[in-house]
Structures are given as structure tokens and as C-alpha cells.
N, C-alpha and C positions, 0 to 999 in steps of 0.2 A: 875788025870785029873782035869784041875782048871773048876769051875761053869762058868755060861755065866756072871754073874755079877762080878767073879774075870776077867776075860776076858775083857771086856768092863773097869772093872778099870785100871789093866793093861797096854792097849792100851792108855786111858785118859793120863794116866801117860808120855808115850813113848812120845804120841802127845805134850802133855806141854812141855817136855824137847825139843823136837825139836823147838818147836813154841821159847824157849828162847834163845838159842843157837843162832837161827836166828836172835834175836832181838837184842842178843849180837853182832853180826858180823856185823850189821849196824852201831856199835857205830863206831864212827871215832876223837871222841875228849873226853877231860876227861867232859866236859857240856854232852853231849849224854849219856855217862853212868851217869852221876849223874840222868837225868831225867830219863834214865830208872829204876832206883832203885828208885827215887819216883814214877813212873807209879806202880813196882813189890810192893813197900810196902804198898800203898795203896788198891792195889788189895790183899795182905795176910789180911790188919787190917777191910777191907770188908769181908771177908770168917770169921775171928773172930765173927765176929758180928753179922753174920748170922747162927752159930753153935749154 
């Protein structure tokens, strides 16, 4: 039986992939997805930096 804090990561987890998937499904051009991989790699080299 996972802890409430595996639980809540878990969920985090479920939540980001949906939250991307959608983000992906608005792209409608190859500019769209280029910006979204600089919006996604900015927000990973933020998370770096803040560990």
C-alpha cells in the first residue's frame, strides 16, 4: 500500500503527463512545437537549478 507522499507523487506525475500531452495537441505547426520545447527546456534547466 504506497504512503500518502508516494500517492501525491504519483498523481504529480499523472498530472504533468496530461498537462503535456495537451500542450502537445495544440501544436499545429513545426514554430509551435519548437516553442514548446523551449518553454519544456527552460522549465527542466529551472528545476536543475533549483535541486
Amino acid at each position: 500500500m504506497p504512503n500518502s507522499a508516494e500517492t501525491i507523487e504519483n498523481l504529480a506525475r499523472k498530472l504533468e503527463r496530461v498537462r503535456i500531452l495537451n500542450d502537445l495537441k495544440e501544436c499545429k505547426t513545426l514554430e509551435d512545437f519548437q516553442e514548446l520545447t523551449k518553454k519544456y527546456e527552460a522549465l527542466c534547466n529551472e528545476d536543475k537549478r533549483t535541486e
